[in-house]
N, C-alpha and C positions, 0 to 999 in steps of 0.2 A: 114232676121228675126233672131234675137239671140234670144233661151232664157236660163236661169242663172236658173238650182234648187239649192235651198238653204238648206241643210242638218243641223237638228239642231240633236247633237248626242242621240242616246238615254240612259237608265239608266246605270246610272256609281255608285260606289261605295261609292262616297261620298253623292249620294241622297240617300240611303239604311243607310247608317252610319249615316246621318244629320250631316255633316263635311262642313266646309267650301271647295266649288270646286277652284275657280282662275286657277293657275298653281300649285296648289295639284292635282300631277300626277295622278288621279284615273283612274282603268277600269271598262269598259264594265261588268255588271254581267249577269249570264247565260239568263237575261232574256232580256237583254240588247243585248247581242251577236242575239239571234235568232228573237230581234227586226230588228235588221243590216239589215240583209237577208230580213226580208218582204219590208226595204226601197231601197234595191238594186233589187227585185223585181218588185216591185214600178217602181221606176225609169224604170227599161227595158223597160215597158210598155208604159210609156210617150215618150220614146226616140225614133223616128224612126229607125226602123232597116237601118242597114248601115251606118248612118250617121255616120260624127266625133264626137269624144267625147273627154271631157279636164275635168281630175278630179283633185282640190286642196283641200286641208285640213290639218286644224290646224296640229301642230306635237305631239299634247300631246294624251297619250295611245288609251285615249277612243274616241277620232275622227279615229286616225290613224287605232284602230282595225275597225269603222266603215263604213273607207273609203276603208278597205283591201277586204270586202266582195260586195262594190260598184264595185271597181277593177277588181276583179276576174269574174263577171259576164258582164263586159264593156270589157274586156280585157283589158285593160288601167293601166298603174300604175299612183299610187297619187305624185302629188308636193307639198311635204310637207313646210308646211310657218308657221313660228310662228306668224307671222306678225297675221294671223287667231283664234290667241287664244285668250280665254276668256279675261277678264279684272284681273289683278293681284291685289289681297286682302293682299300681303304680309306678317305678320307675323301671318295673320288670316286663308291663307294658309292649308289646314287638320285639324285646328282645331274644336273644338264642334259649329256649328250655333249659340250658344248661345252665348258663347266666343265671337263672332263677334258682335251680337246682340246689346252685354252691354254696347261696346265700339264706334259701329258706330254711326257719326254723320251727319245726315242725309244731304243735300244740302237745302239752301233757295231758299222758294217758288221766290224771286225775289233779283237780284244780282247774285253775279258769280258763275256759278255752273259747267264749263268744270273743272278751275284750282279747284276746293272744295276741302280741305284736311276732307277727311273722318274721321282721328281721327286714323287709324292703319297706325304705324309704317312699312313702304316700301311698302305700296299700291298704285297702279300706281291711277293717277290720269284721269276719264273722255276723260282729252282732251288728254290724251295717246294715250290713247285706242283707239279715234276714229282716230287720225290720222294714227296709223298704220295699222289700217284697211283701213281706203281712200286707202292710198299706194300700200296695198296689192291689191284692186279693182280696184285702174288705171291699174296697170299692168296684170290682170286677161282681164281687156275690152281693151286694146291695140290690145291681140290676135284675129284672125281673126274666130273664132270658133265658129258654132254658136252654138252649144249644150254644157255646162260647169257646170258642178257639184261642188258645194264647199259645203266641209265638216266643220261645227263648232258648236258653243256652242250658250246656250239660249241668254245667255248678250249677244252675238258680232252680233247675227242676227238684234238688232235695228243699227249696224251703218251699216250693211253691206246693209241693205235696203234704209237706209238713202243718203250712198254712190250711188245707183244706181239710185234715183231719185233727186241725185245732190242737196243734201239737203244742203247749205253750214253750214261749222263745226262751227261756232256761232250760229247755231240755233238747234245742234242737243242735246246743254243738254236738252230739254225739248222733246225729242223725245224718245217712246219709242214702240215697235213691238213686243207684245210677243206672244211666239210660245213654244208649250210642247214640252217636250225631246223626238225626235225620229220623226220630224214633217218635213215636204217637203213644203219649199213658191216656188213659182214659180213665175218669174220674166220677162218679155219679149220685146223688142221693138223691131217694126214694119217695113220695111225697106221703108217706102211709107210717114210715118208723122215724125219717130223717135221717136216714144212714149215711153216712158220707165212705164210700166201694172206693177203696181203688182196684178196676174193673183190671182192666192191662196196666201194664208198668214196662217202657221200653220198647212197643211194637217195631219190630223193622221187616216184620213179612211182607211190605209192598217193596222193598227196596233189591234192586240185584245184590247177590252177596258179594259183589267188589265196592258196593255202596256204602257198608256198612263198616261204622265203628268212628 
């Protein structure tokens, strides 16, 4: 039996700001920080005592502070992967939501929408994205582990779900998962059929509800 928690981080600075997040470095704010703790919390709880544990996440601030308070109560250090970061908005990057807003051009309802040029200058495209996150998930389920933590971001939780229910990547611009900041999906296949469950999708029942979203 493996199963995969899927960490989406919780409040960063650019949700507080309304800044564009991407790979705009933001962290964790105080309420963010002591959200950590209830999902590593969390977590111990699900995890049976004793067992192994393998924790990866994103490397940008606010997984990596997320993933340091998962760590310290697993005893476990994180393998940090950019490969797990959000999707890059490039020149939209920290700036105003709005700023992005004006200039984003949305994907059509039908035709190509992995390769879609969004309209911002050095913003990675869909099927960036999702193949580095495949990559980063073949190598994550190669290990023999059955308990695995990964730390990431709202966007990257649809391909990493998508990944583990072997979605193929032609089908996944129409795919989307979403889960509030600071939320636990839980993921699992069986060792008797190979199922690949997704068990929850979105957990935020450890979090207060001013914590959530």
């Amino acid at each position: 039996m493996r199963t995969l928690y899927v960490v989406t981080h919780p409040e960063a600075t650019h949700h507080v700001e309304r800044v564009v997040g991407g790979w705009h470095d933001s962290r964790l704010t105080p309420a963010g920080v002591r959200a950590a703790a209830s999902i590593a919390r969390a977590l111990r709880t699900q995890v049976p005592a004793g067992a192994e544990v393998e924790l990866f996440s994103s490397d940008l601030l606010r997984t990596r502070r997320t993933a340091e308070e998962i760590a310290e109560l697993f005893g476990v250090a994180a393998v940090l992967d950019p490969r797990l970061r959000e999707k890059s908005y490039g020149e939209a990057g920290g700036r105003p939501q709005e700023w992005l807003d004006r200039r984003f051009v949305p994907p059509p309802a039908v035709g190509e929408r992995l390769e879609h040029d969004e309209g911002v200058a050095g913003a990675e495209t869909k099927a960036a994205c999702v193949r580095r996150i495949y990559a980063a998930m073949d190598e994550i389920l190669r290990r023999p582990c059955e308990h695995q933590i990964i730390v990431t971001h709202g966007g990257s939780l649809t391909f990493v779900v998508a990944s583990w229910i072997r979605m193929p990547i032609d089908s996944v611009g129409y795919a989307a998962f979403r889960a509030p900041s600071g939320s636990i999906t839980t993921l699992r296949e069986d060792d008797f059929f190979h199922n690949r469950q997704v068990v929850t999708l979105g957990d935020t029942r450890h979090l207060a509800p001013d914590r959530v979203g």
